[in-house]
DRENDO-1510 file (C-alpha; in Angstrom, 1 decimal, always signed):
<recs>
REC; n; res; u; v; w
REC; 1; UNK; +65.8; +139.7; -138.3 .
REC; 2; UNK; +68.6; +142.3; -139.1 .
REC; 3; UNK; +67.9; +144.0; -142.0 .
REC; 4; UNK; +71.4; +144.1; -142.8 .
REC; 5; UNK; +71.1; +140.2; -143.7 .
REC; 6; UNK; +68.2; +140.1; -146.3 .
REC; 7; UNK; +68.3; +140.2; -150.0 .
REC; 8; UNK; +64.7; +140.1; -150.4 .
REC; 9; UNK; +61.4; +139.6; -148.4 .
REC; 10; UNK; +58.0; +138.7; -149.9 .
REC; 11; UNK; +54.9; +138.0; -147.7 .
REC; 12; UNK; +52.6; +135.4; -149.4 .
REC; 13; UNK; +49.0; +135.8; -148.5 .
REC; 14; UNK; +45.5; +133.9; -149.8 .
REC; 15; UNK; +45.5; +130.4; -150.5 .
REC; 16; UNK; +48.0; +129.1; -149.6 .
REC; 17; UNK; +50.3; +126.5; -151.7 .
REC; 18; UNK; +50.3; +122.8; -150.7 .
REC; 19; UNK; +54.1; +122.9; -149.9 .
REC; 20; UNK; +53.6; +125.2; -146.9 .
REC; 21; UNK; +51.6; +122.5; -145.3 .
REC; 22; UNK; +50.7; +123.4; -141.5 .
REC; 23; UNK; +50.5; +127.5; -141.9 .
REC; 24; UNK; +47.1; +128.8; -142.4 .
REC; 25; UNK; +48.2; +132.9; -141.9 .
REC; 26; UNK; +50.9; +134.9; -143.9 .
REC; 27; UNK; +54.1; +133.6; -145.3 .
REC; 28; UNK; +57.3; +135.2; -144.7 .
REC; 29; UNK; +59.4; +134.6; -147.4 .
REC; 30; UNK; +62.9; +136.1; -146.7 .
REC; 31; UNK; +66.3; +135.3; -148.8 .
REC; 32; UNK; +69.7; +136.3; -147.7 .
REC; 33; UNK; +72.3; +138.1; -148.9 .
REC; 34; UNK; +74.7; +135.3; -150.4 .
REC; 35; UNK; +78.5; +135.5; -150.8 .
REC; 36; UNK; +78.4; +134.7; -154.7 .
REC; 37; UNK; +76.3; +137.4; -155.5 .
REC; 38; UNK; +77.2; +140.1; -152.9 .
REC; 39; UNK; +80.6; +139.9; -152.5 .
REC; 40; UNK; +83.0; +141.5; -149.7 .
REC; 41; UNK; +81.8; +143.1; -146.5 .
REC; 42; UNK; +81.3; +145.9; -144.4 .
REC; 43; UNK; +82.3; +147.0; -140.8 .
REC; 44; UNK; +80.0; +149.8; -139.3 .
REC; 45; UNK; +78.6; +152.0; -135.5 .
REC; 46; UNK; +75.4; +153.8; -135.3 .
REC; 47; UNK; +75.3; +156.0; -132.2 .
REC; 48; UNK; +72.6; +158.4; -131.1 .
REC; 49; UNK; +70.5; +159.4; -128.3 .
REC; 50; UNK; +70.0; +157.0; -124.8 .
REC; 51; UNK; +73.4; +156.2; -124.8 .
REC; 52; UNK; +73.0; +154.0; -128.0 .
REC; 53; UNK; +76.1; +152.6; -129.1 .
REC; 54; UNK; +75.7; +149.6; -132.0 .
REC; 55; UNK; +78.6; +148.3; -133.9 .
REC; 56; UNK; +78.2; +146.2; -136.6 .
REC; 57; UNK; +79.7; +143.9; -139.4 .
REC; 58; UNK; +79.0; +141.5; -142.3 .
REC; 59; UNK; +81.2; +139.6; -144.5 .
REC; 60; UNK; +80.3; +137.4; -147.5 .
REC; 61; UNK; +82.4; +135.5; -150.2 .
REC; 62; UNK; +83.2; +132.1; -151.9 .
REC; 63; UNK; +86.0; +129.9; -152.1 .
REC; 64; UNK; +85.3; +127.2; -154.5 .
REC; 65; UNK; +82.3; +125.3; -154.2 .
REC; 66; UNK; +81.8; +127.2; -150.8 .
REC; 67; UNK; +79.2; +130.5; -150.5 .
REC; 68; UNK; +79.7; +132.1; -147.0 .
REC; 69; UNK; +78.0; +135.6; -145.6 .
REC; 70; UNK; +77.8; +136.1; -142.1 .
REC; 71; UNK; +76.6; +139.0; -139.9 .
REC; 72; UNK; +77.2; +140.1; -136.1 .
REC; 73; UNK; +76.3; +143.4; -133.9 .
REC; 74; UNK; +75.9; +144.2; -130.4 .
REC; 75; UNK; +73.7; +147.0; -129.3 .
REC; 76; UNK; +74.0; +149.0; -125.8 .
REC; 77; UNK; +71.8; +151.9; -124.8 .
REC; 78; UNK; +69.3; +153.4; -121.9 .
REC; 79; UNK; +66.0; +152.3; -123.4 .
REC; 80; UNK; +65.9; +148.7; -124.0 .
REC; 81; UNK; +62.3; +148.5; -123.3 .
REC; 82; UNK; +59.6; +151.2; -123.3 .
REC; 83; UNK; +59.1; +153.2; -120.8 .
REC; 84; UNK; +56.5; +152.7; -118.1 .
REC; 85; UNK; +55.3; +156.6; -117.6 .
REC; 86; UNK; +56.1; +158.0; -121.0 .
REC; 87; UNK; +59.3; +159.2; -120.0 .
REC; 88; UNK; +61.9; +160.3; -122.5 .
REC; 89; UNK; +64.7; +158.9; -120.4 .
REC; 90; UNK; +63.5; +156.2; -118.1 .
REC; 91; UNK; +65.5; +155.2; -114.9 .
REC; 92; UNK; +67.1; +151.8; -114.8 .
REC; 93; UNK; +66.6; +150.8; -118.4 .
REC; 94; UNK; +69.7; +149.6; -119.7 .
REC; 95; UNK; +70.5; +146.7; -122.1 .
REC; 96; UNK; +72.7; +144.6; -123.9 .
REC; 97; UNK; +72.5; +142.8; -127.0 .
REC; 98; UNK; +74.5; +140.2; -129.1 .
REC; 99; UNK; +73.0; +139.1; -132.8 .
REC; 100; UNK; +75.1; +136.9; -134.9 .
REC; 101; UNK; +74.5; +135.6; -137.9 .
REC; 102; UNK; +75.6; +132.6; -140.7 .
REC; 103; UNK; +74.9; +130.9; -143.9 .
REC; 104; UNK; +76.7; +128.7; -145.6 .
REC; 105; UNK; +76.1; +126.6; -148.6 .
REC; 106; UNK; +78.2; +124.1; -150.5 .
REC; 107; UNK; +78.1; +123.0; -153.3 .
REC; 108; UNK; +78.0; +118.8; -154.0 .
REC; 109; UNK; +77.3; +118.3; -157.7 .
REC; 110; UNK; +75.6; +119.9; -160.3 .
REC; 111; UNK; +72.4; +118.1; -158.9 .
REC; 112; UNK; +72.9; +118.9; -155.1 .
REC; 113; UNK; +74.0; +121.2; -152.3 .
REC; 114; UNK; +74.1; +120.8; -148.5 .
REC; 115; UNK; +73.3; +124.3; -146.2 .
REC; 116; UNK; +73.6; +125.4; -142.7 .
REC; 117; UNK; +72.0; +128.5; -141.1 .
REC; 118; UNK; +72.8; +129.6; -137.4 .
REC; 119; UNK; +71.4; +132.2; -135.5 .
REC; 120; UNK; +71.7; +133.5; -132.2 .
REC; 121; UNK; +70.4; +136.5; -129.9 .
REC; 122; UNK; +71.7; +137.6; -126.4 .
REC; 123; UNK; +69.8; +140.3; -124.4 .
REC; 124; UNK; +70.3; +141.6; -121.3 .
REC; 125; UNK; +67.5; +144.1; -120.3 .
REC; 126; UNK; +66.6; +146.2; -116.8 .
REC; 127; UNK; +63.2; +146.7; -116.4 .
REC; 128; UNK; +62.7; +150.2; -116.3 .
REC; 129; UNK; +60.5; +151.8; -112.8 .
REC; 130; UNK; +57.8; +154.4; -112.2 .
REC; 131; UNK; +59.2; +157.7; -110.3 .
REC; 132; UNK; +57.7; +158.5; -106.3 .
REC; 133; UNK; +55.8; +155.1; -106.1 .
REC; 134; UNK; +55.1; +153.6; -102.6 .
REC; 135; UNK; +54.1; +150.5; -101.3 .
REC; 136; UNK; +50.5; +150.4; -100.9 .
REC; 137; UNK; +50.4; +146.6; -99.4 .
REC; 138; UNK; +47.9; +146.2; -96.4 .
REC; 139; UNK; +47.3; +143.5; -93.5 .
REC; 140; UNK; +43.7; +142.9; -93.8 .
REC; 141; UNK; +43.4; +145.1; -90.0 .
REC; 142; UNK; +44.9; +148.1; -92.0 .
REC; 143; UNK; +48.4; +147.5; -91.1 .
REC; 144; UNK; +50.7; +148.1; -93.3 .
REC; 145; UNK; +52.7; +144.9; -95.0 .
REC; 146; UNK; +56.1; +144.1; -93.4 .
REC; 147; UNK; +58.9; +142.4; -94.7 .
REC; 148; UNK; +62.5; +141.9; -92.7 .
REC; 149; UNK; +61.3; +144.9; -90.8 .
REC; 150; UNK; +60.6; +147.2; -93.6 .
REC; 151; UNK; +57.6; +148.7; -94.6 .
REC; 152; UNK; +58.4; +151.4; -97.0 .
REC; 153; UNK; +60.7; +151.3; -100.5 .
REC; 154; UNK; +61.4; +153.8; -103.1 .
REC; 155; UNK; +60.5; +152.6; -106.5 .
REC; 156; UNK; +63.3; +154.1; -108.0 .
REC; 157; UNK; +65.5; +152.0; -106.2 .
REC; 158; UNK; +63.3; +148.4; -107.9 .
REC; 159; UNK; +66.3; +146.4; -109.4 .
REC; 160; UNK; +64.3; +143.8; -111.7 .
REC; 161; UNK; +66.3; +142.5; -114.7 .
REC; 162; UNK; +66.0; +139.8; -117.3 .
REC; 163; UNK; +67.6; +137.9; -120.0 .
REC; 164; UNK; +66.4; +136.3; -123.2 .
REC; 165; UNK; +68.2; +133.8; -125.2 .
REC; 166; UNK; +67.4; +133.1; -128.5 .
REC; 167; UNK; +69.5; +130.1; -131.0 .
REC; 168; UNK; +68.3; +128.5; -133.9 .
REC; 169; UNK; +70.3; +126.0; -136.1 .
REC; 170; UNK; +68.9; +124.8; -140.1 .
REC; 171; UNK; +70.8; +122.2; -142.1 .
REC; 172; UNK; +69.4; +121.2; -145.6 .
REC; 173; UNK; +69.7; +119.0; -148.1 .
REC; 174; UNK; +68.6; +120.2; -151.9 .
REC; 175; UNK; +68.5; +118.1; -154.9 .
REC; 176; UNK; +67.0; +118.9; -158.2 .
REC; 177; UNK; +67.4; +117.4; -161.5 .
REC; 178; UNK; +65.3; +117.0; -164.2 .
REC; 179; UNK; +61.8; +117.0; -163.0 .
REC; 180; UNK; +62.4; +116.4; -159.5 .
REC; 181; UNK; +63.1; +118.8; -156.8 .
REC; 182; UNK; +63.6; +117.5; -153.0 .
REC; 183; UNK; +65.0; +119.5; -150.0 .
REC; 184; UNK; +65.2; +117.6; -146.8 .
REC; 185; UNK; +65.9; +119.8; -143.4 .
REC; 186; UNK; +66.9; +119.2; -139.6 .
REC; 187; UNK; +66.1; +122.1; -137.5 .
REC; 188; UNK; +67.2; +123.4; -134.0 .
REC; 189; UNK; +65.4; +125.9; -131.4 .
REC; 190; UNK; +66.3; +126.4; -128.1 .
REC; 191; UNK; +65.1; +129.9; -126.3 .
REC; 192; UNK; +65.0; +130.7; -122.9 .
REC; 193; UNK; +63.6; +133.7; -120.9 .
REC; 194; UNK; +65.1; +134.6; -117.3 .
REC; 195; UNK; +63.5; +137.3; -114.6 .
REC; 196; UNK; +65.2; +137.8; -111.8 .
REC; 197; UNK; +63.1; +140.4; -109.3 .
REC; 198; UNK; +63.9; +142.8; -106.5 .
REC; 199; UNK; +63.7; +140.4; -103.7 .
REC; 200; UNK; +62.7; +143.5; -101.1 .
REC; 201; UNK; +60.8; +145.7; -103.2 .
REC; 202; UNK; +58.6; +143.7; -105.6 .
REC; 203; UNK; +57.1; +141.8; -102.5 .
REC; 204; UNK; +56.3; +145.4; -101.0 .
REC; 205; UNK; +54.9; +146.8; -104.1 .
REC; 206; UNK; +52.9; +143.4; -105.6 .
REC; 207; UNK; +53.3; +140.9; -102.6 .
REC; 208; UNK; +55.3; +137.7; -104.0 .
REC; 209; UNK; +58.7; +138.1; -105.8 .
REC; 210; UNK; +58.8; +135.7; -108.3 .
REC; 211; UNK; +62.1; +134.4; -109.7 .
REC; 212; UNK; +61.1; +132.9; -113.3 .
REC; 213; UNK; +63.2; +130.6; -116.1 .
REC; 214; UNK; +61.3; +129.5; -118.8 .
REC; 215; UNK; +62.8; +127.4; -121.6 .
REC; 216; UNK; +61.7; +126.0; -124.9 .
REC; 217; UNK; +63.9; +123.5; -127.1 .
REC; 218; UNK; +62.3; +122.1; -130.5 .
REC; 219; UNK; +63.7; +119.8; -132.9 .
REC; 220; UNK; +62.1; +118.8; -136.1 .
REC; 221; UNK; +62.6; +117.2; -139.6 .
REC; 222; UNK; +61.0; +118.3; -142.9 .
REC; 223; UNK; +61.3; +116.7; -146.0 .
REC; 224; UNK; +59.3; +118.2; -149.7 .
REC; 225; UNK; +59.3; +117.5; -153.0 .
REC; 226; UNK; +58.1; +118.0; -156.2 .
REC; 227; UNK; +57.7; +116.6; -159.4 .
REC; 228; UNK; +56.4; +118.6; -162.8 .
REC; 229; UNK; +54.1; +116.0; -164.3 .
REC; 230; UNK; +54.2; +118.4; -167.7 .
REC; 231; UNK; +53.8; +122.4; -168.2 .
REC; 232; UNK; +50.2; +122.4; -166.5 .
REC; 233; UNK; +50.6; +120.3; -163.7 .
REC; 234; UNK; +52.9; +119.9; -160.6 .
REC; 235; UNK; +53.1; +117.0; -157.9 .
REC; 236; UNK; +53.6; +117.9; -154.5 .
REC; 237; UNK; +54.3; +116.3; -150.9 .
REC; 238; UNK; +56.0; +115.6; -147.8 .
REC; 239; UNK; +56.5; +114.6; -144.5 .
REC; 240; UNK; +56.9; +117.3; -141.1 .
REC; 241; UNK; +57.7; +116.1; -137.8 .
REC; 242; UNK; +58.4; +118.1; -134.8 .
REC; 243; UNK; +59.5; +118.0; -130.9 .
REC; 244; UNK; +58.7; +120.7; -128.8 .
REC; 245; UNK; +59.8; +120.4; -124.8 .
REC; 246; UNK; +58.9; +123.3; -122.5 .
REC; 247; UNK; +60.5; +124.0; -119.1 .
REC; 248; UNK; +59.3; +126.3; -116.2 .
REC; 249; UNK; +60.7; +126.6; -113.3 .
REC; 250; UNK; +59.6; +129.3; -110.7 .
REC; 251; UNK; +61.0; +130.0; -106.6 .
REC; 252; UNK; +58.0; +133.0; -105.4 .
REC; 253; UNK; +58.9; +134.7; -102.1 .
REC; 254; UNK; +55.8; +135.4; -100.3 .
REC; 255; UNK; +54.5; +136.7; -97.2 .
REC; 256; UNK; +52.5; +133.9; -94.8 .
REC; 257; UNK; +48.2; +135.2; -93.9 .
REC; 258; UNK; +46.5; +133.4; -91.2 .
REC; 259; UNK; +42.7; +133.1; -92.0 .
REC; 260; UNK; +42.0; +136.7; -91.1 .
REC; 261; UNK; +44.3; +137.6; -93.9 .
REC; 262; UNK; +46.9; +139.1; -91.5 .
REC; 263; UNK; +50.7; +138.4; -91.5 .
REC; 264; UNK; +52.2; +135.6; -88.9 .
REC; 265; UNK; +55.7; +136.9; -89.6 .
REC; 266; UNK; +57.8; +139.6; -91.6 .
REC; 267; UNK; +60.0; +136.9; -93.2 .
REC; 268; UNK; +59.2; +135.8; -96.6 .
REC; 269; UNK; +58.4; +131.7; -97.3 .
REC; 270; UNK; +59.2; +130.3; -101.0 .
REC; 271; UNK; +56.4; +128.8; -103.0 .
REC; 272; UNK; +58.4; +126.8; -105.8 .
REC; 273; UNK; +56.2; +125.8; -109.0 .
REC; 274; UNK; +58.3; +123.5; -111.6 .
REC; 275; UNK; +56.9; +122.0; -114.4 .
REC; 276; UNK; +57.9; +120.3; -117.9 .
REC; 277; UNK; +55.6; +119.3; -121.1 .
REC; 278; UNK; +57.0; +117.6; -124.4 .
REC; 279; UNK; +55.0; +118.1; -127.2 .
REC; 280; UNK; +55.1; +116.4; -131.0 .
REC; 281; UNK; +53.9; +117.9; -134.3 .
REC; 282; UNK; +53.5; +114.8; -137.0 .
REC; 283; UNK; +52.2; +115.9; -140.6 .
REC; 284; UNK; +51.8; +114.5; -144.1 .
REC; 285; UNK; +51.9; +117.3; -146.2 .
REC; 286; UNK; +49.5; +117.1; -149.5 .
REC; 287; UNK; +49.9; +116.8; -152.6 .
REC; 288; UNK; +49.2; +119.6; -154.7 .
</recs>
C-alpha cells in the first residue's frame, strides 16, 4: 500500500476479537485519507538514482452526501528487482509500474452509507542477469548441450521478463442505529503473474525454458454485526463465504535424452502442463 493513501495504521496482536473471525496472526488495521477530513490534493515526482523517475497525485473532496479521495503514480527506474551479484547497477533490470487508487463513500441516511474501494497494480519487470556466465549444460558422454546449433550464450544477453497484475474491488453496506451496527461487503480479487523466458539462453543455462501464467480470481461475501446488550456486554456474529479459482498454465521447451541421457536432436520439444482448482471458504463467525 502507498503510503500516500493512509490516515492511520494500527496492527492488532493477542487474542484476537470474535469479529475478525478466520485470522489467527496480526491484524492490519489501515484507514484512508477521506475527502471530508482532508480536503484538496496534491500533484508530485520523486527522481533519484537508477533512472528512477515517479510521478504522483492524490485528490480528495465532497460534494454533498459524496466523500471521494483517490490516488495514482507510476514508477520507472533500472532496479526493479534486486540484484543477482550485488551489483549497484544491474544489467537488464528495468521496470514499470502503475498504482491507482479510490474510495468513495455515500452517504444514504443518517442510519446508512454504501462504499466502494478499487485498487489496481501494473508491473512490468526484467529480470536482471549475472555478468561472464556460460553454459555449463552437458550430454551425459561429456558433450556439450546443443540447441538450434548453438552451444554457447553470453548471460548478459538473457532477455527474461515478467508482468504482475494486481486488482481488487470492495463494496459495503454500513448501518448503525441505536444498538445495532451491521456492515455487509462483496469483494473482488483477480491477480495474475506472467514469465516469459529467453527461449535460446535459459534452455542453455538451466535446460527447459518455461513460459509461465498464473492466475488467481476470488470472490467473497461478508456480512457482521453487533448488538450492545448494555455497557458490559456486546453481541457479535456473522456469516464469511469465499471463492477462490486458480489457473496455471505452462508451455516448457526442452531438449529430448534417449536412455543414456544423451540428446536425439538440437531442436527443442514443448512439455505443456495446464491446470485449474476452485476452492470455497464457508464460515460462521462467533459470537462474542
Amino acid at each position: 500500500m502507498d503510503p500516500r493513501l493512509i490516515s492511520s495504521l494500527t496492527l492488532v496482536t493477542g487474542a484476537l476479537p470474535a469479529e475478525y473471525g478466520l485470522r489467527t496472526a496480526g491484524i492490519i488495521d489501515l484507514k484512508t485519507k477521506s475527502g471530508v477530513i482532508d480536503p484538496g490534493g496534491s500533484v508530485s515526482i520523486y527522481g533519484g538514482s537508477h533512472g528512477t523517475v515517479e510521478p504522483s497525485f492524490n485528490y480528495g473532496g465532497s460534494a454533498g452526501r459524496l466523500n471521494y479521495f483517490v490516488s495514482g503514480d507510476f514508477l520507472r527506474n533500472d532496479l526493479g528487482i534486486e540484484s543477482p551479484d550485488g551489483s549497484s547497477n544491474p544489467n537488464h533490470d528495468h521496470t514499470k509500474q502503475y498504482h491507482g487508487f479510490g474510495y468513495f463513500e455515500y452517504i444514504l441516511d443518517e442510519a446508512n452509507r454504501v462504499s466502494a474501494v478499487l485498487s489496481s497494480s501494473v508491473g512490468n519487470f526484467q529480470i536482471p542477469q549475472r555478468f561472464g556466465q556460460t553454459p555449463g549444460l552437458t550430454n551425459a558422454d561429456g558433450t556439450a548441450l546443443t540447441v538450434n546449433g548453438q552451444t554457447t550464450f553470453p548471460s548478459e544477453a538473457l532477455n527474461e521478463n515478467q508482468r504482475e497484475l494486481n486488482h481488487f474491488a470492495i463494496l459495503s453496506w454500513q448501518h448503525s442505529q441505536g444498538a445495532l451496527d451491521v456492515q455487509t461487503s462483496v469483494t473482488a480479487r483477480y491477480s495474475s503473474l506472467t514469465f516469459t523466458p529467453d527461449p535460446l539462453g535459459d534452455l542453455l543455462f538451466n535446460g527447459i525454458a518455461q513460459d509461465a501464467y498464473k492466475q488467481n480470481v476470488a470472490y467473497a461475501l461478508q456480512s457482521d454485526a453487533a448488538y450492545r446488550l448494555n455497557d458490559m456486554h456486546t453481541l457479535r456474529g456473522g456469516v464469511f463465504l469465499q471463492s477462490d479459482h486458480s489457473k496455471s498454465l505452462t508451455n516448457s521447451q526442452v531438449i529430448a535424452l534417449d536412455a543414456n541421457g544423451n540428446q536425439t536432436s538440437d531442436v527443442p520439444v514443448t512439455v505443456v502442463d495446464n491446470g485449474a482448482k476452485t476452492e470455497w471458504i464457508e464460515s460462521p463467525v462467533p459470537a462474542g
